[in-house]
Structures are given as structure tokens and as C-alpha cells.
Predicted model as a PDB file, atoms N, CA, C, CB and O in Angstrom, pLDDT in the B-factor column:
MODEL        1                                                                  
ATOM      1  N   UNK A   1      90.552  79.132  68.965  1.00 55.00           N  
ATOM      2  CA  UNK A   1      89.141  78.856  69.138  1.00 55.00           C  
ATOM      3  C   UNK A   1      88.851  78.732  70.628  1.00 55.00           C  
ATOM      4  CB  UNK A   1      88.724  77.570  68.375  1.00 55.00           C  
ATOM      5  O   UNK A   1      89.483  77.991  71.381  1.00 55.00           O  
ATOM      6  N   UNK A   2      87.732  79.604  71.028  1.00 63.00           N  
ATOM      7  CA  UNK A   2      87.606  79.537  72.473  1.00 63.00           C  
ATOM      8  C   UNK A   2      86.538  78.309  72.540  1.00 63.00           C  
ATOM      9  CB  UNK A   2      87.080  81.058  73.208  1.00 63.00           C  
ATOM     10  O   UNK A   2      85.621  78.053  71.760  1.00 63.00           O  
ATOM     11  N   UNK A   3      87.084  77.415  74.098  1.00 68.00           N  
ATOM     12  CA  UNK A   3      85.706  76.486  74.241  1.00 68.00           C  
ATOM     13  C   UNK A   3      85.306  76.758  75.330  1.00 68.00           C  
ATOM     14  CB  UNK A   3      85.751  74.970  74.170  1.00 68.00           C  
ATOM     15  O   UNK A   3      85.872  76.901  76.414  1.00 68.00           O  
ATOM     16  N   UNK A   4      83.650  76.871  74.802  1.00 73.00           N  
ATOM     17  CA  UNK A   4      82.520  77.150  75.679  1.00 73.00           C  
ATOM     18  C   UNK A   4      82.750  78.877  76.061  1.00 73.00           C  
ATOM     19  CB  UNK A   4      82.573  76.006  77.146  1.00 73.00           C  
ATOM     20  O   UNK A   4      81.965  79.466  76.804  1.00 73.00           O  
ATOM     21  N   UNK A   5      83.654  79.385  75.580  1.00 71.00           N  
ATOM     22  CA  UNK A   5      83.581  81.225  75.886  1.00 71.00           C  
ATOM     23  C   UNK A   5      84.822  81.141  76.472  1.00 71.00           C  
ATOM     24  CB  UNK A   5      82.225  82.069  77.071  1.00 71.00           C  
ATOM     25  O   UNK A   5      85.451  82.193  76.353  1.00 71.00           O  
ATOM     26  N   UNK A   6      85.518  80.091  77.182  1.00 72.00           N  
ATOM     27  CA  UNK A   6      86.555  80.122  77.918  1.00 72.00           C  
ATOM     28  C   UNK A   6      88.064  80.441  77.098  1.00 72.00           C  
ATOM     29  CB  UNK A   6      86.481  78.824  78.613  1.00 72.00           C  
ATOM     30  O   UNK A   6      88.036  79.814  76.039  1.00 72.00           O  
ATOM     31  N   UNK A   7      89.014  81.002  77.204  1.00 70.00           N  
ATOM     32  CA  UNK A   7      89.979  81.491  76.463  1.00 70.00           C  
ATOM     33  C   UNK A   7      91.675  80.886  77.383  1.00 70.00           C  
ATOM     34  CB  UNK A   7      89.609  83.346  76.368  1.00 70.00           C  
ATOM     35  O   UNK A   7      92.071  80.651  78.525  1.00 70.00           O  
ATOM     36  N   UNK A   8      92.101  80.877  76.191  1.00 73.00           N  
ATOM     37  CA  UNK A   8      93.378  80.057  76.483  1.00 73.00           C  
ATOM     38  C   UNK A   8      94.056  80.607  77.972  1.00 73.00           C  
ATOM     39  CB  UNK A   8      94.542  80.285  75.111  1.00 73.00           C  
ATOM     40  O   UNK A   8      94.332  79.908  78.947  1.00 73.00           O  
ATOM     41  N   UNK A   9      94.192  81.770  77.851  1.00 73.00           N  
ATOM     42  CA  UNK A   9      94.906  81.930  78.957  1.00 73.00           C  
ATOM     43  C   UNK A   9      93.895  83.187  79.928  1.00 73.00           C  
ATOM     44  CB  UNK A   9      96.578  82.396  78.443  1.00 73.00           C  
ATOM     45  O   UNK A   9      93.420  84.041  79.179  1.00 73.00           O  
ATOM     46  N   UNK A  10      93.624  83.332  81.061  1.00 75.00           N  
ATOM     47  CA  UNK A  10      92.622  83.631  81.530  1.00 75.00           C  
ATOM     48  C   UNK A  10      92.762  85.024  81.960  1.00 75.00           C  
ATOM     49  CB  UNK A  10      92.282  82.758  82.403  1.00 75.00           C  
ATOM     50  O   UNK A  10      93.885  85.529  81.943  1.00 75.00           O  
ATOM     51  N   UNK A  11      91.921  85.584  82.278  1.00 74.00           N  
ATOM     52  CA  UNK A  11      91.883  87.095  82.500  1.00 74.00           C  
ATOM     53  C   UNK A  11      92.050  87.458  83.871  1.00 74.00           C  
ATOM     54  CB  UNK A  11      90.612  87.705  82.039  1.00 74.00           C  
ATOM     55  O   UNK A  11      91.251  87.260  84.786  1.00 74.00           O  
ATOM     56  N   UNK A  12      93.644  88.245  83.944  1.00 83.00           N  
ATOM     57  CA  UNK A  12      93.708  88.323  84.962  1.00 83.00           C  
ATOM     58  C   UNK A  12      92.749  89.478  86.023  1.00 83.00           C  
ATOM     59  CB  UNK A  12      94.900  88.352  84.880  1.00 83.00           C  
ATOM     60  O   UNK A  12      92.364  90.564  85.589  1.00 83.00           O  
ATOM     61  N   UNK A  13      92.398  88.872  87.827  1.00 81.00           N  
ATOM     62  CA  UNK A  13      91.300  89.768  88.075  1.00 81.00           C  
ATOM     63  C   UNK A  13      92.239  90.125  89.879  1.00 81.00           C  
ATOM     64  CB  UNK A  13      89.278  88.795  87.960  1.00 81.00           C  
ATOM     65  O   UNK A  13      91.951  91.140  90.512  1.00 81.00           O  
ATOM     66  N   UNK A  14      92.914  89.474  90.216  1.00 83.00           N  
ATOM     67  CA  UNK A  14      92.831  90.153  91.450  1.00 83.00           C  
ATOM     68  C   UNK A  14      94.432  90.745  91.022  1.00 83.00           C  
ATOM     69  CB  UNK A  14      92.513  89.090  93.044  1.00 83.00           C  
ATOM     70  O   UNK A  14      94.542  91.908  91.410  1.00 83.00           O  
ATOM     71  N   UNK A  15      95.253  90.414  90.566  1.00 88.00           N  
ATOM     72  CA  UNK A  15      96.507  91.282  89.823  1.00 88.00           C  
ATOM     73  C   UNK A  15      96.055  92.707  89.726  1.00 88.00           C  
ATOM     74  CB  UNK A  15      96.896  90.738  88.182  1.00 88.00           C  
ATOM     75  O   UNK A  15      96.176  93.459  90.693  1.00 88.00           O  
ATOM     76  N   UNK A  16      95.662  93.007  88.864  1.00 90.00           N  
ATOM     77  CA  UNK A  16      94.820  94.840  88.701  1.00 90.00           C  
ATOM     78  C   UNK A  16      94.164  95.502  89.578  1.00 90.00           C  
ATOM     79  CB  UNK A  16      93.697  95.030  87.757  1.00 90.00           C  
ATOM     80  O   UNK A  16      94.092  96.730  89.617  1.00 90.00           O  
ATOM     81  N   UNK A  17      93.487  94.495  90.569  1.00 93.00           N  
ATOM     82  CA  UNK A  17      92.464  95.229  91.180  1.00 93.00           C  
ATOM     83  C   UNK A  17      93.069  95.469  92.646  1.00 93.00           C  
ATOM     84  CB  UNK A  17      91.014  94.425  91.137  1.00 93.00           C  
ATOM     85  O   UNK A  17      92.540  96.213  93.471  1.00 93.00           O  
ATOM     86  N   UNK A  18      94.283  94.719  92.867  1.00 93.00           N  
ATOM     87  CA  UNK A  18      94.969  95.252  94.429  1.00 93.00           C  
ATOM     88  C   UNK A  18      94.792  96.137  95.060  1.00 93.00           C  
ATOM     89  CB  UNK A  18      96.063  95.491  94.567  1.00 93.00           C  
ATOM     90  O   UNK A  18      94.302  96.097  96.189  1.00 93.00           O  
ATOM     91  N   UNK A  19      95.178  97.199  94.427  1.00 96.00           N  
ATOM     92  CA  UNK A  19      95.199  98.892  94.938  1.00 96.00           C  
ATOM     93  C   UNK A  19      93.679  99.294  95.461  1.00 96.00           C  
ATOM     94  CB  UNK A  19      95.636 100.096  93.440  1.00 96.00           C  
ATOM     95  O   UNK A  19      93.533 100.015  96.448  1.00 96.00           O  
ATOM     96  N   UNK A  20      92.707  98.832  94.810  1.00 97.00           N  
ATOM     97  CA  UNK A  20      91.501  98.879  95.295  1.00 97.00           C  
ATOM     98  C   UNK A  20      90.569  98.010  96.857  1.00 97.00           C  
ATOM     99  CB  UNK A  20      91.031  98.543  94.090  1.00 97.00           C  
ATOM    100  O   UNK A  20      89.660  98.366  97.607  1.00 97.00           O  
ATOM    101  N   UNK A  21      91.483  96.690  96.719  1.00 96.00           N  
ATOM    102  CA  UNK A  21      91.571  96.163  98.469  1.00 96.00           C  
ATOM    103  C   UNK A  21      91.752  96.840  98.922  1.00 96.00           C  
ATOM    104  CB  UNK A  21      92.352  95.337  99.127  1.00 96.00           C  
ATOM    105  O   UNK A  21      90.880  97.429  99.561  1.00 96.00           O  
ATOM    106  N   UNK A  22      93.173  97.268  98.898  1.00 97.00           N  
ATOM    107  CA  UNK A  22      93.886  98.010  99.895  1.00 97.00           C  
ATOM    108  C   UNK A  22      93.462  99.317 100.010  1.00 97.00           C  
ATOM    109  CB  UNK A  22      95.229  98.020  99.672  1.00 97.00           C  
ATOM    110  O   UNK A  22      93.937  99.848 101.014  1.00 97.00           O  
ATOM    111  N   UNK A  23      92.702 100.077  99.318  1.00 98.00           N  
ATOM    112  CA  UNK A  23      92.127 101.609  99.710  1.00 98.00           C  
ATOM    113  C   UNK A  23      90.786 100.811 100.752  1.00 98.00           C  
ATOM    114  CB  UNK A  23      91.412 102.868  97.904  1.00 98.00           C  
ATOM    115  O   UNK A  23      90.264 101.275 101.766  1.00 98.00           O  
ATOM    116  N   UNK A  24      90.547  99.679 100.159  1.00 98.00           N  
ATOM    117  CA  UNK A  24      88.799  99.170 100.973  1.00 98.00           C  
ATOM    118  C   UNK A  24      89.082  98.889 102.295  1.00 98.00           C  
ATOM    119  CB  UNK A  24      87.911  97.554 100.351  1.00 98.00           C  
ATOM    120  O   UNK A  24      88.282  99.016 103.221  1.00 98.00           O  
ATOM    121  N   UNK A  25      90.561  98.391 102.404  1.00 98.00           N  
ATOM    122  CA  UNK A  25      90.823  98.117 103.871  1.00 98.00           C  
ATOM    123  C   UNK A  25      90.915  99.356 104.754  1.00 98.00           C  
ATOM    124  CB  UNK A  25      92.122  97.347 104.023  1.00 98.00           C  
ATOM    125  O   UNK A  25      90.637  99.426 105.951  1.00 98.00           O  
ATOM    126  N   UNK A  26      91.396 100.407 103.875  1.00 98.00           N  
ATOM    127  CA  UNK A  26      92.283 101.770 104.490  1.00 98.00           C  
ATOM    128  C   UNK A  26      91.339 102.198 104.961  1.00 98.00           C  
ATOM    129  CB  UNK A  26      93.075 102.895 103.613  1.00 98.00           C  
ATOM    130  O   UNK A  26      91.289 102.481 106.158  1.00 98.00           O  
ATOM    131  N   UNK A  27      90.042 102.403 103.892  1.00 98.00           N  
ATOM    132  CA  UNK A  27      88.765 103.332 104.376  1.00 98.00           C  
ATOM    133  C   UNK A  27      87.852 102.647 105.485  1.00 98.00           C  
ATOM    134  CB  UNK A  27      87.740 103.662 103.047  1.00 98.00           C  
ATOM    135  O   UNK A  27      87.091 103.258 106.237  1.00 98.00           O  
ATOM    136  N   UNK A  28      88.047 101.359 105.457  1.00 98.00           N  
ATOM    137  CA  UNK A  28      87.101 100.441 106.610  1.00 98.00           C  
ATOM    138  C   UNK A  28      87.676 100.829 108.052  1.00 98.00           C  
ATOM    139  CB  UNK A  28      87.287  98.528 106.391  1.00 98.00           C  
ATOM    140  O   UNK A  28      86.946 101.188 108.976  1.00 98.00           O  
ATOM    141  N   UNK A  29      89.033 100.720 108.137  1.00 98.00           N  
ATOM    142  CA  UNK A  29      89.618 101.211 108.655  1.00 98.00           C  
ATOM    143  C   UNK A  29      89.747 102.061 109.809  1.00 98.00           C  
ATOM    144  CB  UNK A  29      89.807 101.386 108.072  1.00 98.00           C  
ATOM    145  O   UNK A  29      90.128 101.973 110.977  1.00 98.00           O  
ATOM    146  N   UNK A  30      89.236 103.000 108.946  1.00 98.00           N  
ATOM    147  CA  UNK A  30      89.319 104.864 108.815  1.00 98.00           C  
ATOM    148  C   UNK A  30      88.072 105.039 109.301  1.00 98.00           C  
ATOM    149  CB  UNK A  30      89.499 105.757 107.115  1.00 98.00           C  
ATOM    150  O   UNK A  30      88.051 105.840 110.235  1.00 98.00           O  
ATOM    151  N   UNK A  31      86.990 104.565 108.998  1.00 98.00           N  
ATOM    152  CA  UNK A  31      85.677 104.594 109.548  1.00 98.00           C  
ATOM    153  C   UNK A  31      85.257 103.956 110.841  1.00 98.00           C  
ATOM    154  CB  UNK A  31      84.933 104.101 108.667  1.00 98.00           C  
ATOM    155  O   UNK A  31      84.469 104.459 111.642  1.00 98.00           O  
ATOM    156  N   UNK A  32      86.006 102.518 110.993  1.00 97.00           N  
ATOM    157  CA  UNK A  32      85.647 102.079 112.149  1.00 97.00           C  
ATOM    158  C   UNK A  32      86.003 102.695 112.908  1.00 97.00           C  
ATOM    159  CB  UNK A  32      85.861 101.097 112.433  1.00 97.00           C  
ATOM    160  O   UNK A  32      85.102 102.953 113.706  1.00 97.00           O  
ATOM    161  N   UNK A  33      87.524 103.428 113.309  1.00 97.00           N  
ATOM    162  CA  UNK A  33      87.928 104.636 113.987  1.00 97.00           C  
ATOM    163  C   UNK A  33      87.638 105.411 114.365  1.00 97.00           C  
ATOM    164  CB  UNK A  33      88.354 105.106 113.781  1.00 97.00           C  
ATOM    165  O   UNK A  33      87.855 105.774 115.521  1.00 97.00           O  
ATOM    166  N   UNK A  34      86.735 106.248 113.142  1.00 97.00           N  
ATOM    167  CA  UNK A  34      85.643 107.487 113.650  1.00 97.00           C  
ATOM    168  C   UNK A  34      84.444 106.770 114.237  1.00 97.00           C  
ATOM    169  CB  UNK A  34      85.036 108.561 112.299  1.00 97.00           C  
ATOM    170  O   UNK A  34      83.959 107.138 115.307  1.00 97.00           O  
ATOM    171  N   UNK A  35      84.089 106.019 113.728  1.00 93.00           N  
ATOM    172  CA  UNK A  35      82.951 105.460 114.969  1.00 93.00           C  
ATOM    173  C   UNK A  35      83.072 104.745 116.059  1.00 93.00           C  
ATOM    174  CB  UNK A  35      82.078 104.720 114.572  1.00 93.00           C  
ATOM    175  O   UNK A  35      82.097 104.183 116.560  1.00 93.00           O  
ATOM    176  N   UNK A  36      84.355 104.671 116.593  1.00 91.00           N  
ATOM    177  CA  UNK A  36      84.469 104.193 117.794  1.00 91.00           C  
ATOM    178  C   UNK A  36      84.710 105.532 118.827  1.00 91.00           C  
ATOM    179  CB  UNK A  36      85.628 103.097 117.761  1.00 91.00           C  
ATOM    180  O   UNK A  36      84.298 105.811 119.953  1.00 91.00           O  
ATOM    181  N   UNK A  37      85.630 106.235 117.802  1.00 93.00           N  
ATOM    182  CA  UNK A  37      86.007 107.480 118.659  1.00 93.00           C  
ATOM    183  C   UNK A  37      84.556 108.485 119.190  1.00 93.00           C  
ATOM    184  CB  UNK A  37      87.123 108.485 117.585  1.00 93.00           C  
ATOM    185  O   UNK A  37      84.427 109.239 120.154  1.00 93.00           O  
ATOM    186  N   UNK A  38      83.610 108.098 118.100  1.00 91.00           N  
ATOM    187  CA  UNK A  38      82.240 109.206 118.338  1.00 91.00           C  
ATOM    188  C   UNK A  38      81.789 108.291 119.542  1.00 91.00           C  
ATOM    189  CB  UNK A  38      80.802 109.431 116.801  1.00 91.00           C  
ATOM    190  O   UNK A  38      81.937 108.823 120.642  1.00 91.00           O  
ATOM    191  N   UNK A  39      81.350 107.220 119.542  1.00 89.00           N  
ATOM    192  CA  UNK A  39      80.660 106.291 120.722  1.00 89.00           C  
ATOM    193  C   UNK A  39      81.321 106.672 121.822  1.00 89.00           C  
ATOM    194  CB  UNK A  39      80.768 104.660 120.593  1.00 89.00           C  
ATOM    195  O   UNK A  39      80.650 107.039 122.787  1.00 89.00           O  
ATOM    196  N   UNK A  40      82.444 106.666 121.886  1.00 89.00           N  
ATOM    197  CA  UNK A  40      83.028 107.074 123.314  1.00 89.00           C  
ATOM    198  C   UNK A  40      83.570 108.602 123.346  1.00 89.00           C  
ATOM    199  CB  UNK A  40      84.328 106.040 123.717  1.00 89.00           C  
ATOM    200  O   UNK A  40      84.566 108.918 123.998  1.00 89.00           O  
ATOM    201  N   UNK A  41      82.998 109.290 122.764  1.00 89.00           N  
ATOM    202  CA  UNK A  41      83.281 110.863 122.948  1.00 89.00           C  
ATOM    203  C   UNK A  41      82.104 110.848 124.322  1.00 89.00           C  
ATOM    204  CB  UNK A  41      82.817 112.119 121.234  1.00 89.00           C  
ATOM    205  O   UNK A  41      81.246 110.054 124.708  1.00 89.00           O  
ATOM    206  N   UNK A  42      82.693 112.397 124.849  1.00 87.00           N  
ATOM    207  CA  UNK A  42      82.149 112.940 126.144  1.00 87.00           C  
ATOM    208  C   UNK A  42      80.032 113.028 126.020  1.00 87.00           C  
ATOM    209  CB  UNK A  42      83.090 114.837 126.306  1.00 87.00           C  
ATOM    210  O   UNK A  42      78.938 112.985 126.582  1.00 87.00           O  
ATOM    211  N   UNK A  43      80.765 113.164 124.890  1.00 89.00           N  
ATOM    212  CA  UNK A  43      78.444 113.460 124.690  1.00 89.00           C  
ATOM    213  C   UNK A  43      77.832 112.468 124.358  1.00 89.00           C  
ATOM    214  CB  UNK A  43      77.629 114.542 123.310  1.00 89.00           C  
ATOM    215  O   UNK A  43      76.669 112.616 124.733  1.00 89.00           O  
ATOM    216  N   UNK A  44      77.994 111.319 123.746  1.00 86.00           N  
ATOM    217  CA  UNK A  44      77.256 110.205 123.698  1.00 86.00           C  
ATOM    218  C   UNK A  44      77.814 109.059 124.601  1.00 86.00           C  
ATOM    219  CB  UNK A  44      77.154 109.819 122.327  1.00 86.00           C  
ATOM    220  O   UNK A  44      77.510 107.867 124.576  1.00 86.00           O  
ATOM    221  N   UNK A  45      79.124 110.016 125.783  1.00 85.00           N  
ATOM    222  CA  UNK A  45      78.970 107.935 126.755  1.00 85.00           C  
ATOM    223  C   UNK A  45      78.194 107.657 127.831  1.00 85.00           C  
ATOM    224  CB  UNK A  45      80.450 107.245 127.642  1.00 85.00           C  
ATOM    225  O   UNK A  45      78.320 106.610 128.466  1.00 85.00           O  
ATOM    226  N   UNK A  46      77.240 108.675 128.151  1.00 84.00           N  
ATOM    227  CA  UNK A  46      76.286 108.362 129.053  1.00 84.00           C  
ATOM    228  C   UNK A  46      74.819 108.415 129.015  1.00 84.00           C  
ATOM    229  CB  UNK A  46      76.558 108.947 129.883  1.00 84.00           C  
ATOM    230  O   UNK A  46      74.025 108.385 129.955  1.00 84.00           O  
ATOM    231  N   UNK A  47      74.467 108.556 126.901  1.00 87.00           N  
ATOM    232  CA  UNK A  47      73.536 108.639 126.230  1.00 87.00           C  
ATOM    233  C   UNK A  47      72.893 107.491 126.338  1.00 87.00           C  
ATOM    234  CB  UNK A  47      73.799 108.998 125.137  1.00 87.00           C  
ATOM    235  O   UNK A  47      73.536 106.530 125.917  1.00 87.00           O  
ATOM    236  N   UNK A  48      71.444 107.178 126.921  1.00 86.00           N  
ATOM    237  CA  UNK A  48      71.167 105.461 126.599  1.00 86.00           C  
ATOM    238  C   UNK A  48      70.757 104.961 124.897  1.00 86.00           C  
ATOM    239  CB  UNK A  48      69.622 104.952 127.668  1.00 86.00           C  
ATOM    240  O   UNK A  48      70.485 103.859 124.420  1.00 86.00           O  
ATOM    241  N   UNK A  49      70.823 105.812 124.524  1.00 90.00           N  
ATOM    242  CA  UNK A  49      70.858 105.160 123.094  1.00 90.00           C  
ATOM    243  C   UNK A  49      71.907 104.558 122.771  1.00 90.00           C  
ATOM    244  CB  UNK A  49      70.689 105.983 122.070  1.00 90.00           C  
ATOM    245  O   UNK A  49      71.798 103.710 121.885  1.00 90.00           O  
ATOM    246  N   UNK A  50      73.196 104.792 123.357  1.00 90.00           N  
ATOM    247  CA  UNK A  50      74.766 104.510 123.101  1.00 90.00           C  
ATOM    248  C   UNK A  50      74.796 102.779 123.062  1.00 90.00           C  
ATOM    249  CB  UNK A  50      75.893 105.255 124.557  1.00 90.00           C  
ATOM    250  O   UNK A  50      74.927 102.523 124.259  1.00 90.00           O  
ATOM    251  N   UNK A  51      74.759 101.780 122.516  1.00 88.00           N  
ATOM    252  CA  UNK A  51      74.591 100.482 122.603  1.00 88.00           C  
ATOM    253  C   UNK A  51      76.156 100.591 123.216  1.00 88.00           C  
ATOM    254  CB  UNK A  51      74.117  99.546 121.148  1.00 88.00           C  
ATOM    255  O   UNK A  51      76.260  99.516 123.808  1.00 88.00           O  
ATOM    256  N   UNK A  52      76.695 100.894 123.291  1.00 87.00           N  
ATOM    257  CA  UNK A  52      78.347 100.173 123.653  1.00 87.00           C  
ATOM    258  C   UNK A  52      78.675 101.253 125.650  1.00 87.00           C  
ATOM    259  CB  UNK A  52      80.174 101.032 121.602  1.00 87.00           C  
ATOM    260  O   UNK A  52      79.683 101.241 126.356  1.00 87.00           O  
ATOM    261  N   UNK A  53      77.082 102.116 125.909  1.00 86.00           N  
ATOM    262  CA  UNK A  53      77.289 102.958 127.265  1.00 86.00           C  
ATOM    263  C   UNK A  53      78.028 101.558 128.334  1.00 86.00           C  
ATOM    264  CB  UNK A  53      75.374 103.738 127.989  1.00 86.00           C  
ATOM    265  O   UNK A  53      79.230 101.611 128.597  1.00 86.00           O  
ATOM    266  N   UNK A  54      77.388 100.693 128.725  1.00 86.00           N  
ATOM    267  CA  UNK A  54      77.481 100.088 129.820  1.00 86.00           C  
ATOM    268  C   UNK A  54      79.047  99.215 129.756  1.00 86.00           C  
ATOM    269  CB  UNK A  54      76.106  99.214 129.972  1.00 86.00           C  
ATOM    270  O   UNK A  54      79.795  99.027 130.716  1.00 86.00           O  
ATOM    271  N   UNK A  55      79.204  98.886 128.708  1.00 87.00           N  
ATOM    272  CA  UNK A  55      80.820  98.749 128.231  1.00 87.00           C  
ATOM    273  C   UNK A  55      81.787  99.884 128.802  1.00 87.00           C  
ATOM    274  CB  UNK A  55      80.945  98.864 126.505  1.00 87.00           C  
ATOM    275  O   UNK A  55      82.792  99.774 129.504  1.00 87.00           O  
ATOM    276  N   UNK A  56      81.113 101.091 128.235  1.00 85.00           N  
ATOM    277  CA  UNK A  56      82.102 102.330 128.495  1.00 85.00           C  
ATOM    278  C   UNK A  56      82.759 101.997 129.764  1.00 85.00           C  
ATOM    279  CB  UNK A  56      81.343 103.846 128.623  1.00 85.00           C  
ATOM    280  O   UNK A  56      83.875 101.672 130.168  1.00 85.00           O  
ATOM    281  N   UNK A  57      81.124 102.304 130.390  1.00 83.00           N  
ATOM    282  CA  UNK A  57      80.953 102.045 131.987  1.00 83.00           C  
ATOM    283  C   UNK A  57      81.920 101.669 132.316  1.00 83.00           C  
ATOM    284  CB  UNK A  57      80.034 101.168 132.533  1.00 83.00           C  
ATOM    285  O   UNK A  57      82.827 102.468 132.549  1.00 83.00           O  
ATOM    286  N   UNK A  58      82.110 100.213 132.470  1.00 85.00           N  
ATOM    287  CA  UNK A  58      82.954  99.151 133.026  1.00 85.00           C  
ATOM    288  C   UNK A  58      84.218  99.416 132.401  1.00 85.00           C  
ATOM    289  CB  UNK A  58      82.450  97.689 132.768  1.00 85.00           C  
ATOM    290  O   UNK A  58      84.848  98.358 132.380  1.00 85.00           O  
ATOM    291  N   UNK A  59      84.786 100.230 131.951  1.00 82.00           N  
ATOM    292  CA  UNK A  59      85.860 100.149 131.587  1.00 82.00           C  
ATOM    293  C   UNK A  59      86.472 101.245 131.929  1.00 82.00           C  
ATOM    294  CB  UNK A  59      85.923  99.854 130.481  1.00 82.00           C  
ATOM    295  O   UNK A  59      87.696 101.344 132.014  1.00 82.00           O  
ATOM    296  N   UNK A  60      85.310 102.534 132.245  1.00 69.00           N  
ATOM    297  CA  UNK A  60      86.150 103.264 132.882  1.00 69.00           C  
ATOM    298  C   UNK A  60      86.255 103.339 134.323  1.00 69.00           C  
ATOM    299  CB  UNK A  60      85.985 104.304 132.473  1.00 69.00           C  
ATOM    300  O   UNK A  60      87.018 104.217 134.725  1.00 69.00           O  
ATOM    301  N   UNK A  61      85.525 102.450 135.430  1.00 67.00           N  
ATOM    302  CA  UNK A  61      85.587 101.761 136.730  1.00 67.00           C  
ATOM    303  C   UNK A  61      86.917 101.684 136.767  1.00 67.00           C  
ATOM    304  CB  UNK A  61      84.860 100.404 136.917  1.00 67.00           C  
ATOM    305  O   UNK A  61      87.629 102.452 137.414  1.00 67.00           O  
ATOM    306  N   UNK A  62      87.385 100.574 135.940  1.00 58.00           N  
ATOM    307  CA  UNK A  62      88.719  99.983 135.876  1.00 58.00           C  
ATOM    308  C   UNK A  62      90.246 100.998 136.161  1.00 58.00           C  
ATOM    309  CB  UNK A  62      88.711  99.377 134.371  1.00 58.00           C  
ATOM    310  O   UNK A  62      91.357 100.472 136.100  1.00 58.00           O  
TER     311      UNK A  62                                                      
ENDMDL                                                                          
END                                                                             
């Protein structure tokens, strides 16, 4: 007899679903990568739309 809906032994949820973190991490990843690599490609690092240009800047002074 379940009480209140609750059941004896509980349903397991992050056991099964691992493989699916770990692709979420892979692809977050994978994306932040390509968008760091596009921001600092040759055609958008001296674009002023570029929010991260004046960073570039200073870093390639250095």
C-alpha cells in the first residue's frame, strides 16, 4: 500500500539519467569553444559590436 502516492522503495532518477549530464556538459562545452573561438577570430576582433574587442585588445598588447 502506497502512502500518500509515495512507494516503498523510490524511483531511481539521477542513476539512468548520467549519460545525459555528461553529453550536457560535452555539448556546453563544445559550444562555449566555438564561441570564444568566433569572438576572437580575425573578423570580429576589431568589430565594435564585439563585447569582449577591448579585452582582445589588452591582451594582445601583452
Amino acid at each position: 500500500m502506497a502512502f500518500l502516492g509515495l512507494r516503498k522503495w523510490p524511483t531511481p532518477i539521477a542513476r539512468p539519467l548520467w549519460p545525459f549530464a555528461v553529453a550536457g556538459g560535452i555539448t556546453m562545452y563544445l559550444v562555449y569553444s566555438a564561441q570564444s573561438a568566433g569572438v576572437r577570430s580575425a573578423e570580429w576582433r576589431k568589430d565594435p559590436r564585439n563585447p569582449y574587442a577591448a579585452q582582445i585588445a589588452s591582451e594582445s598588447l601583452h
